[in-house]
C-alpha positions in Angstrom: 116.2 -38.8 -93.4 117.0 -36.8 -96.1 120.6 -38.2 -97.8 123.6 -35.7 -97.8 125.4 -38.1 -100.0 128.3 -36.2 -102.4 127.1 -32.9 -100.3 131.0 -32.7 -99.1 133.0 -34.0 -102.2 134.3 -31.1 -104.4 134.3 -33.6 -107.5 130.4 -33.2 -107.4 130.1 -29.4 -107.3 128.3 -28.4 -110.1 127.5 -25.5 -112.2 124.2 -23.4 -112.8 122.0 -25.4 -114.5 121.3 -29.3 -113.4 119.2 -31.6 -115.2 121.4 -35.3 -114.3 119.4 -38.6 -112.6 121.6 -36.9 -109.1 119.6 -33.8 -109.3 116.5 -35.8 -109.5 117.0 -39.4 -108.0 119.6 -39.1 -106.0 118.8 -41.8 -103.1 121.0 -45.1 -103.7 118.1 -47.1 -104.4 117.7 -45.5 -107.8 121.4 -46.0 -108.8 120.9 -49.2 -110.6 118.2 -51.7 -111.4 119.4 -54.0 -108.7 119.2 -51.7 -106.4 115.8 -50.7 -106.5 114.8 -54.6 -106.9 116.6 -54.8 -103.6 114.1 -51.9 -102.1 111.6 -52.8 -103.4 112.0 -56.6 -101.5 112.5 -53.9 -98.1 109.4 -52.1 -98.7 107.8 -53.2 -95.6 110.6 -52.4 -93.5 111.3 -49.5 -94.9 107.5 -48.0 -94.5 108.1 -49.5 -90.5 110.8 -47.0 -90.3 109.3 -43.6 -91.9 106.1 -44.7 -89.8 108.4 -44.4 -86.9 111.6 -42.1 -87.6 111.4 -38.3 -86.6 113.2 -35.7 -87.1 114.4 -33.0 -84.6 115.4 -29.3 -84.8 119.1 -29.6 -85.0 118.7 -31.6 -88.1 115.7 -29.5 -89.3 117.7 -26.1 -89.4 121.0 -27.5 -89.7 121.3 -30.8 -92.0 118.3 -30.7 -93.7 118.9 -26.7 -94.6 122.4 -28.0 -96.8 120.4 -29.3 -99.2 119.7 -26.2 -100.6 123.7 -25.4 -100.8 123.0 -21.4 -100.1 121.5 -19.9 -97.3 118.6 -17.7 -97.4 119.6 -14.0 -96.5 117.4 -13.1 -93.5 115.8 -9.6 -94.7 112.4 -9.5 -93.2 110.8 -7.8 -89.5 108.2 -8.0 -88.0 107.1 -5.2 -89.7 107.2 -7.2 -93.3 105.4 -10.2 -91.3 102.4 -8.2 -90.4 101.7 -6.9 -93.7 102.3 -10.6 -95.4 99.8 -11.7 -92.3 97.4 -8.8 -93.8 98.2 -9.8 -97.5 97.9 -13.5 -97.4 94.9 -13.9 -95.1 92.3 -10.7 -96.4 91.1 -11.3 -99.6 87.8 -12.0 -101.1 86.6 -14.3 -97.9 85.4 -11.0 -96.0 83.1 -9.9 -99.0 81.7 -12.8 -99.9 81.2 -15.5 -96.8 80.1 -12.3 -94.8 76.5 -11.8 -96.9 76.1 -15.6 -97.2 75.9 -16.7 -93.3 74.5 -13.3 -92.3 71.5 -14.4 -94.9 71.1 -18.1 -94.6 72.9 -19.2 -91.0 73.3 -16.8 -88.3 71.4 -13.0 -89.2 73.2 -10.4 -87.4 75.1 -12.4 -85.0 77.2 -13.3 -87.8 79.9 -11.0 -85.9 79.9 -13.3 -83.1 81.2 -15.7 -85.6 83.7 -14.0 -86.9 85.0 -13.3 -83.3 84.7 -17.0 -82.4 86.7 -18.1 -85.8 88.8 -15.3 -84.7 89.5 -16.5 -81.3 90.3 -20.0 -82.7 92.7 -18.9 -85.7 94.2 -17.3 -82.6 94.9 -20.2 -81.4 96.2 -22.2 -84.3 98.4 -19.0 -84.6 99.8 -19.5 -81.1 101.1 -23.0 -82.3 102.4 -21.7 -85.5 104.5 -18.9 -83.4 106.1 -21.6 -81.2 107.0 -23.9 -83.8 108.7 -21.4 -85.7 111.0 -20.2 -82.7 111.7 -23.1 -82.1 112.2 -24.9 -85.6 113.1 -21.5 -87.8 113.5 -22.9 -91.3 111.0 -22.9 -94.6 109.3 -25.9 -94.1 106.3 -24.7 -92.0 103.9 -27.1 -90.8 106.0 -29.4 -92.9 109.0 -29.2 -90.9 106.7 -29.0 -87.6 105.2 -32.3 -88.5 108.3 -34.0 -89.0 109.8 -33.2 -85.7 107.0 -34.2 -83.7 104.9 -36.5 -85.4 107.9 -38.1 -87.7 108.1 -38.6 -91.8 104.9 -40.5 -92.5 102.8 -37.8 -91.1 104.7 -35.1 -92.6 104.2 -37.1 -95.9 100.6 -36.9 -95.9 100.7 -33.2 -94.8 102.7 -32.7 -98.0 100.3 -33.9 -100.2 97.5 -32.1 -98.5 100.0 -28.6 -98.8 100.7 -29.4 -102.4 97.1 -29.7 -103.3 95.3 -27.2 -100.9 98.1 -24.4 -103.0 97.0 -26.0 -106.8 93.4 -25.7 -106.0 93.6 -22.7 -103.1 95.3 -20.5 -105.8 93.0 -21.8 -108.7 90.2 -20.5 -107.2 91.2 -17.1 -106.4 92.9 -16.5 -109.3 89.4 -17.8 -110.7 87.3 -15.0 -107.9 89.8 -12.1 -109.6 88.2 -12.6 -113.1 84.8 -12.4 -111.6 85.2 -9.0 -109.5 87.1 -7.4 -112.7 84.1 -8.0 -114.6 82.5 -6.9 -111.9 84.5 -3.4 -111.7 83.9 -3.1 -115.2 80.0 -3.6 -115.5 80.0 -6.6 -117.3 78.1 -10.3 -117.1 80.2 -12.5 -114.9 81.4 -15.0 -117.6 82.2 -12.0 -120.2 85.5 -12.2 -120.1 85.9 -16.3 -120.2 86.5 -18.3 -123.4 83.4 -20.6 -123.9 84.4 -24.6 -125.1 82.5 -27.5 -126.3 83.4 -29.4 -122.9 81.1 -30.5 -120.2 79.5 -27.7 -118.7 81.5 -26.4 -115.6 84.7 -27.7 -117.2 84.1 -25.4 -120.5 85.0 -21.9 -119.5 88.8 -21.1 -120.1 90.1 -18.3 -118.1 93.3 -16.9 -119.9 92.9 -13.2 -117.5 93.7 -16.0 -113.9 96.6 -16.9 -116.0 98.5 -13.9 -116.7 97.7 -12.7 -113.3 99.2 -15.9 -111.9 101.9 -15.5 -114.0 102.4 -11.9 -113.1 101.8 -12.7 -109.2 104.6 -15.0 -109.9 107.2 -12.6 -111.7 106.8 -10.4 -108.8 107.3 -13.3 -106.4 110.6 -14.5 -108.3 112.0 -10.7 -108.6 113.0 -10.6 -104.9 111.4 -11.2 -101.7 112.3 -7.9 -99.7 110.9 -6.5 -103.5 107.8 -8.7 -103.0 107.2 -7.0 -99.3 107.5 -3.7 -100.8 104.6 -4.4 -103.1 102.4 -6.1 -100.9 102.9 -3.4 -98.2 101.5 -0.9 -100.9 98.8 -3.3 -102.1 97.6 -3.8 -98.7 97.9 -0.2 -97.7 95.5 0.5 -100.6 92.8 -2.3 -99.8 93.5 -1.0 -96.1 92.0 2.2 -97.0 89.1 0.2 -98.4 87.7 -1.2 -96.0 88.1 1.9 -93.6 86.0 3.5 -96.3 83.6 0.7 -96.2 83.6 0.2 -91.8 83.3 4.1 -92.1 80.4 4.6 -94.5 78.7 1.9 -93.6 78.5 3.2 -89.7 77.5 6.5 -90.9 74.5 5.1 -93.0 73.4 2.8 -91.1 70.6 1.5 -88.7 70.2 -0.2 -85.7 67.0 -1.4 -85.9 68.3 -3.8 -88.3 70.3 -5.7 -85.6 66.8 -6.8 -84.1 66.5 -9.6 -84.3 70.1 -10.4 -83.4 69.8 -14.5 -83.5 66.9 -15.6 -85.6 68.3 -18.8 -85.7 69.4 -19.1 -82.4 72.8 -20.1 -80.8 73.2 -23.1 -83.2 73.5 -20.7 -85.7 76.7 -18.9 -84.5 79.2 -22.0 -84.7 77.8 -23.2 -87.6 78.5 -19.7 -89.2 81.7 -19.6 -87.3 82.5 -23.3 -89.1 82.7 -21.6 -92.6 83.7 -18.0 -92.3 87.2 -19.2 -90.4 87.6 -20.0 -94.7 88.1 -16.2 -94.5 91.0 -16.3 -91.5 93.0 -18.9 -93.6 96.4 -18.6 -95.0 98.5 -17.3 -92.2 100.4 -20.7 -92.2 102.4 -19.3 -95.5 104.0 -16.5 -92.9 105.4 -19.5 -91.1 106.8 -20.2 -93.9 109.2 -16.9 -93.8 110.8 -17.7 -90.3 114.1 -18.9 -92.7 114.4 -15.4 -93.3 113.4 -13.4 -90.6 116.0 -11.5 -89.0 115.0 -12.1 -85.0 112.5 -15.6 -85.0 112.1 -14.8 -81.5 111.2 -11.9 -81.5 109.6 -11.1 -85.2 107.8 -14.1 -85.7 104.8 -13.5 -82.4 104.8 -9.5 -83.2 103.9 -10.6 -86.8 101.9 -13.4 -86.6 100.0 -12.1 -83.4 99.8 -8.6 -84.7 98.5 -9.3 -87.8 95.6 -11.9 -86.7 95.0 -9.5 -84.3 94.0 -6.7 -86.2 92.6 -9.1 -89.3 89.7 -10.5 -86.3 88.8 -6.8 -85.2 88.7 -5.4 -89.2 86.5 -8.4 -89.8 84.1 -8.2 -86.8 83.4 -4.4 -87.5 82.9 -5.0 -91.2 80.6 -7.8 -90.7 78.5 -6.1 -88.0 78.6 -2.8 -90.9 76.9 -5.0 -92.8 74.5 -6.4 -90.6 73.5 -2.7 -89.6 73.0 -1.9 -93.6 70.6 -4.0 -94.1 68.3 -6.2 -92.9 69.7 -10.0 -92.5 67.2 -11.7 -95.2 67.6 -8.8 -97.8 71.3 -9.1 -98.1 72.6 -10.6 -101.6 75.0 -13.3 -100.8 76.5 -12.8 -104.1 77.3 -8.8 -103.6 76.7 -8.2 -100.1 78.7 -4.9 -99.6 77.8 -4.0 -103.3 73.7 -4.3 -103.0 74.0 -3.1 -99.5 75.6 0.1 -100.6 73.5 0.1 -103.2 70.3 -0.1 -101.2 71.0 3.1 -99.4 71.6 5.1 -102.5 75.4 4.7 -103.1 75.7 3.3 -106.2 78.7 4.2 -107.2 80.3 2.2 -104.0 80.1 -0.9 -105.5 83.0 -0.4 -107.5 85.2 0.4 -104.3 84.1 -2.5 -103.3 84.9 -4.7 -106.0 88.9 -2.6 -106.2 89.3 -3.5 -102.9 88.4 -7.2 -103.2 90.6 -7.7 -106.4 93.8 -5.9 -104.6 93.0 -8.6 -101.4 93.1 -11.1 -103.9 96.3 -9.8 -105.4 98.2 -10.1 -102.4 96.7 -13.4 -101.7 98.1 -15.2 -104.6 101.1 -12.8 -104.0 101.7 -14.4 -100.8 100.6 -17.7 -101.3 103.2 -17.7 -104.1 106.0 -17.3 -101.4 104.5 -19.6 -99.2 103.6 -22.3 -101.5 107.7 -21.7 -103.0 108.8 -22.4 -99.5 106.7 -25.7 -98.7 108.5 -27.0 -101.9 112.0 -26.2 -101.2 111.9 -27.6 -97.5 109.8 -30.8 -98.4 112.9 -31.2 -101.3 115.2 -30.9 -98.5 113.7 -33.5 -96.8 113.7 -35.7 -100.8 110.1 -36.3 -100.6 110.3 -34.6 -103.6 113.2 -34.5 -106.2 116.1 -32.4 -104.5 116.5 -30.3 -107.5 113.3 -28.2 -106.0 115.3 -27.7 -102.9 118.2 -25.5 -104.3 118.6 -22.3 -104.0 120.4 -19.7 -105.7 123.6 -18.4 -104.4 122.4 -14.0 -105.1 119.9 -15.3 -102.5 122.6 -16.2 -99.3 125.3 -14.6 -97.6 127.4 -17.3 -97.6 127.3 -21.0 -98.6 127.1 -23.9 -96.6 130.3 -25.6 -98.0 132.0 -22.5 -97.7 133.8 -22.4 -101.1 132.8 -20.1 -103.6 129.2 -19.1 -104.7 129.8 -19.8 -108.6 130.6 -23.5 -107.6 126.8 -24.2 -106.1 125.0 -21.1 -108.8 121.9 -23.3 -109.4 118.7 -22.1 -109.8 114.9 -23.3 -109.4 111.7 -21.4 -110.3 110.8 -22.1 -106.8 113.1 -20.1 -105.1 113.9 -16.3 -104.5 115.9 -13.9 -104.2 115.9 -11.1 -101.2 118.4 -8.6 -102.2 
């Protein structure tokens, strides 16, 4: 349980800026060396008790939400949800995973996978939308973890959240060089800076930093700012793949469905086992229950709605493809690209490579949020130093102490506003 200790004494209301052991240590085994002899000696019974203790939703969206001192200003519908649903979760998956199990797993019947990965990212998004009625608050699958399952689960899920956003976000920010290069004609490591380290480890990529960093800015700015943007960066790769469903269904061929299963059932769940990569990230929506304006009622019209329409956009664009061309002449590096390509419009692949680099925009746009929200509510819970859990006071409409704002003003790089 997350300590509260000081929360209510005005003597240690601080200003703005915090960098004191408190901020950072602020449990009482770290307030003197005998002290954290003495915890040390309790380790066993201490790791008994986080194996067993759980949390509950009172103390979830109630005591653990104090930590952060102001409250987040509930500015989002369901209306934002669906189109951070569509931001976070269509990116580059659809273009790339599409070509590689249509050529090497499953032929044609790769849309069956996609439905079936479809069907069971339904599923997980069923559970998300329960949880998050019931247990509104930033912490996500964090928060859901502790309240069933109890801290030393939700530890481990911590880590794994942590890890899967440094590596996750790495990777697409990584994907975005390669598809500029690609919209501007060039070889795929052009635009990397070359090293004397081990190969693989020697490519520096300073163009996935600045559009981290720049993901980030927008991120910080403002959240109902952040919404804005992503709605018109979706709406823009929206009308991409319409053009791609719509072209591809008016150039393409039946005959290149047959055969529909050339290897078999098998084929189909084992495709369906690696393009549900492409259904991932929904979870960060979760995220934004803290700030939704009706849980109840937002949260299942945004996170149904949007996986909804995400399965049917990806079954259609994956049976476009498979209609293209025939299964074992698709590229699995450029599927849409080559396939386009192959019936004599060239000039395609470039819509096709703008479209993949604004998904992947508002995937790391997203993700940002999502990853910033993880944080503060696993600092909440002082799995991590509490400083990450603060927010700052522009963001609330009130405090939780109820004195004045300037009192608790203390800002993270982790937190937003929503003005």
């Amino acid at each position: 349980m997350a300590s509260t200790r000081g929360m209510d004494d005005p003597s240690s209301q601080r200003r703005y800026w915090r960098w004191s052991k408190q901020d950072f240590l602020p449990e009482e085994s770290f307030q003197s060396w005998n002290n954290y002899a003495s915890a040390l000696s309790q380790t066993w019974c201490r790791f008994k008790d986080r194996l067993m203790s759980r949390s509950d939703a009172d103390n979830e969206t109630t005591e653990l939400r104090r930590q952060s001192e102001n409250d987040m200003k509930r500015c989002l519908s369901w209306w934002d949800l669906i189109w951070f649903g569509f931001g976070t979760v269509v990116g580059a998956g659809i273009f790339v995973l599409t070509g590689q199990e249509a050529h090497d797993t499953v032929g044609p019947a790769v849309v069956l996978s996609y439905a079936f990965s479809g069907f069971s990212a339904m599923l997980s998004v069923f559970c998300y939308t329960e949880f998050s009625v019931e247990v509104p608050v930033a912490g996500g699958s964090f928060a859901f973890l502790r309240v069933e399952l109890g801290d030393f689960a939700a530890f481990i899920a911590a880590g794994n959240i942590l890890l899967e956003g440094t590596v996750g976000i790495a990777s697409v920010s990584r994907a975005w060089t390669s598809y500029f290069t690609s919209l501007l004609n060039k070889p795929r490591n052009s635009l990397r800076i070359k090293t004397g380290l081990k190969d693989g480890y020697n490519l520096l990529d300073p163009i996935a930093v600045v559009v981290l960093a720049i993901s980030s800015a927008i991120a910080i700015s403002s959240t109902r700012k952040t919404s804005y943007f992503n709605r018109m960066a979706s709406a823009v790769h929206t009308l991409v793949i319409i053009f791609v469903i719509f072209s591809g269904f008016f150039v393409a061929n039946t005959s290149n469905l047959t055969p529909f299963l050339p290897f078999g059932a098998k084929g189909i769940f084992q495709a369906s086992a690696t393009v549900y990569f492409a259904y991932a990230g929904f979870d960060s929506v979760a995220t934004m229950a803290e700030e939704t304006k009706n849980p109840s009622r937002d949260i299942p019209i945004g996170l149904i709605g949007s996986m909804s329409m995400i399965t049917v956009i990806y079954c259609l664009m994956a049976l476009t493809l498979s209609m293209m061309q025939k299964y074992n002449e698709i590229d699995t590096d450029a599927a849409f690209s080559v396939a386009f390509q192959s019936v004599g419009m060239k000039w395609a692949k470039y819509v096709v490579a703008f479209g993949a680099l604004k998904g992947m925009t508002t995937v790391l746009l997203v993700g940002a949020l999502g990853q910033a929200r993880y944080i503060t509510h696993i600092a909440r819970s002082h799995m991590i130093p509490p400083w990450f859990a603060l927010v700052h006071p522009k963001t609330g409409t009130k405090t939780f102490l109820g004195t004045d704002l300037d009192y608790y003003s203390c800002l993270t790089w982790w937190n937003f506003r929503c003005n």
